[in-house]
C-alpha positions as CSV (number, residue, x, y, z in Angstrom):
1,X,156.3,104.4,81.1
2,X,154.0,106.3,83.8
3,X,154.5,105.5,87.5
4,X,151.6,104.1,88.9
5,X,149.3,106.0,91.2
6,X,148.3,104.1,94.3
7,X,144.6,105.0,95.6
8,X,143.9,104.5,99.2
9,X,141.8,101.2,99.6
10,X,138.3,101.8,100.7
11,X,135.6,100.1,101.5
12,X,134.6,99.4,98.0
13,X,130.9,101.0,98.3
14,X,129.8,99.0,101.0
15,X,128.0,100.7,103.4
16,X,128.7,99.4,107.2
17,X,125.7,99.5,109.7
18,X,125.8,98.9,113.6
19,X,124.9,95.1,114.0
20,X,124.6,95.5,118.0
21,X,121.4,97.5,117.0
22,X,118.4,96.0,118.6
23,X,114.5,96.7,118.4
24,X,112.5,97.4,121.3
25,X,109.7,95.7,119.7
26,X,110.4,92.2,118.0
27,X,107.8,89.8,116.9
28,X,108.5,86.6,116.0
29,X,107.0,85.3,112.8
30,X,104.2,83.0,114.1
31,X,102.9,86.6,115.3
32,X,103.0,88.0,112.1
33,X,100.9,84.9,110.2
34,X,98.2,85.7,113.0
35,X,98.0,89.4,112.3
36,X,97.8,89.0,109.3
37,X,94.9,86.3,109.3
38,X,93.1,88.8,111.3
39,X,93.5,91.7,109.0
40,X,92.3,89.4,106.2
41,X,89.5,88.8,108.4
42,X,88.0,92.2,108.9
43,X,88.5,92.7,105.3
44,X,86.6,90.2,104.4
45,X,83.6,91.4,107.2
46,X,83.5,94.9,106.6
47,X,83.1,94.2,102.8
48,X,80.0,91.7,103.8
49,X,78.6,93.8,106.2
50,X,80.5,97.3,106.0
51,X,77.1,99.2,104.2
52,X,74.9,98.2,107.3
53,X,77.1,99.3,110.0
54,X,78.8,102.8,108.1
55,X,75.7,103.3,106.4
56,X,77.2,103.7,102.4
């Protein structure tokens, strides 16, 4: 019978990434509800209103 071949063990695909990374900017999720009300918002005037003020 063949002898075995040992492989050197690896990290099995898994890519490692620093976890002491930190953002400058960070928002916390309360924020991001906000934002996202306001966005909805404008939307919601510039379709209403958007032909008077741009002039389409």
């Amino acid at each position: 019978m063949a002898d075995k071949i040992q492989m050197p063990s690896g990290m099995g695909g898994l890519v490692r990434y620093f976890d002491e990374y930190k953002s400058k900017i960070e928002f916390k999720p309360g924020h991001i509800v906000v934002i996202c009300i306001l966005v909805i918002i404008i939307m919601i005037i510039l379709h209403i209103f958007g032909d008077r003020w741009l002039g389409l």
